[in-house]
N, C-alpha and C positions, 0 to 999 in steps of 0.2 A: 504494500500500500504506500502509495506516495505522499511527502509531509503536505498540505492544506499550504500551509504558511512559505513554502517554497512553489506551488505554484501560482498563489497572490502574487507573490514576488515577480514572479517570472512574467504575468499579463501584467506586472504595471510595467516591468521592465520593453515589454513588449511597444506598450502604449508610449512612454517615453521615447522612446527611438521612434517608432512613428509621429509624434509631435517636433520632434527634433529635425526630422529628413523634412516635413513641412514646410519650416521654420525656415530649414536653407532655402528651400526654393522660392518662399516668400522672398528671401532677401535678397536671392537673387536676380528675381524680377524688379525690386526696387533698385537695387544696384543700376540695372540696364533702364530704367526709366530716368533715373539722376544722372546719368553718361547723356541720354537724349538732351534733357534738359537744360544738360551745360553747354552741349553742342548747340542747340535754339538759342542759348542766351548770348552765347557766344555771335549767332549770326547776328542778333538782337543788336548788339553793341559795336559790332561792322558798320548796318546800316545807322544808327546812331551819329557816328562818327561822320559818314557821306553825307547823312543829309546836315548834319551843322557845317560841313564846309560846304554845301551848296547852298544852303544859308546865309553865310559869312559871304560868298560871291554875289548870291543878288542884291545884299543890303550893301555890298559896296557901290555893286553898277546902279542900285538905286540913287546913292551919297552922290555919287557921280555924277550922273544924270542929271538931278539937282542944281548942281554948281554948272554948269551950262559946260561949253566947247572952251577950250582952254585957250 
């Protein structure tokens, strides 16, 4: 006869490793989502950058314009 309290043991041991392999997979899908995310942020802060310097160009030819033909 097998001891009761060894195989409790064993089904929680069971359930653990199964919540654990979970757990990776959870994170690893979160992992691969925060990689996207950096990479969108990333492009985020490219376009950012272009349009404040095509900003900065039309508010000059604006300045420009303004002050008439030199």
């Amino acid at each position: 006869m097998q001891n009761p309290h060894e195989e409790k043991q064993k089904a929680l041991l069971q359930r653990i490793s199964g919540s654990v392999s979970r757990l990776n997979d959870v994170m690893k899908e979160i992992n691969q989502q925060m990689e996207k995310s950096e990479s969108l942020r990333a492009d985020l802060a490219t376009t950012c950058q272009v349009w404040k310097w095509y900003e900065n160009r039309v508010q000059m030819h604006c300045t420009n314009e303004q002050r008439g033909p030199r």
